[in-house]
N, C-alpha and C positions, 0 to 999 in steps of 0.2 A: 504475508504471513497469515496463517490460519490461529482459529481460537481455541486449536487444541494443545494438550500439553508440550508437547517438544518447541512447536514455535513459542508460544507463553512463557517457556522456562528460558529461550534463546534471550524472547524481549525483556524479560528480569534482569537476565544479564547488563544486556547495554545499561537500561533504567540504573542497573546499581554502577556502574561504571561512572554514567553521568552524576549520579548522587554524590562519589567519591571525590572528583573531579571537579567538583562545584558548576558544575555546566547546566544549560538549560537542554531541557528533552523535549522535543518537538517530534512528534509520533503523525504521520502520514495515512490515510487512510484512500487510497485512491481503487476507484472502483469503476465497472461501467454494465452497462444491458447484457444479459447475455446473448443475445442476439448482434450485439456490437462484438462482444467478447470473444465466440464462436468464428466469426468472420477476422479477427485480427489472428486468432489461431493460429489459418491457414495461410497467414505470409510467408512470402521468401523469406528465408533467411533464419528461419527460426529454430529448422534441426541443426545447421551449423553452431548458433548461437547454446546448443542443449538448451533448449526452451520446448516446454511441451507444444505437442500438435496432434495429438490423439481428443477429436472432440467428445467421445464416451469418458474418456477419462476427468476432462473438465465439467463435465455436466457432474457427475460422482462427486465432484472435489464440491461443486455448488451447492448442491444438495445436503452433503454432509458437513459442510463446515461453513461459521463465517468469517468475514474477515476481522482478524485481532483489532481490537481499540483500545490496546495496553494503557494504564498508570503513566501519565505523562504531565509537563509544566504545560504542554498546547496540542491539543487535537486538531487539527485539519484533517475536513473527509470530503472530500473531490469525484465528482463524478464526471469522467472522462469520456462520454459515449459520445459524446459530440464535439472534443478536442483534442487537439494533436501533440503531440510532447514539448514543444513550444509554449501553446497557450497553455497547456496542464503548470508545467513550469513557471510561467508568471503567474500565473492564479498561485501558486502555492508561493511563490517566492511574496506577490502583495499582503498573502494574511499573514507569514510571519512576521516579515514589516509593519504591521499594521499598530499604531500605537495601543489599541485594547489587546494587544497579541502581548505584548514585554509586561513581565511577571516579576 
């Protein structure tokens, strides 16, 4: 999600859902080089998935926006350029575990 209004209005939403719900919000911020970024682009499988693969358009998207860090109980912001959805996943899964992480 980008830090413009349509996404930012999307993330208020959940934000208030979880508010309603008495739940805790844990906001994800996961990122990488765009030189990593440009290069995962190009995978297989990605126009099946409708996942972009036009690199002018990602470079556009980088440039003009960044990534949302909505209003949240925990921030996690991860940078991926050198791990695989695996490790991303336990790195994120140990800091909300993490006793300074419970609010």
């Amino acid at each position: 999600m980008s830090d413009d209004a349509s996404d930012s209005g999307t993330f208020e939403d959940c934000a208030e859902l979880a508010r309603k719900r008495g739940a805790r919000l844990v906001a994800v911020v996961i990122d990488c080089d765009l030189e990593e970024n440009l290069k995962r682009l190009t995978r297989a499988g990605r126009t099946k998935q409708h996942k972009l693969t036009d690199p002018e358009v990602l470079v556009g998207l980088r440039k003009a926006n960044r990534l949302l860090r909505g209003k949240s109980d925990q921030l996690i912001e991860i940078d991926v350029t050198a791990l695989g959805a695996d490790a991303a996943a336990e790195a994120i899964a140990a800091q909300i575990a993490a006793p300074s992480a419970v609010r």
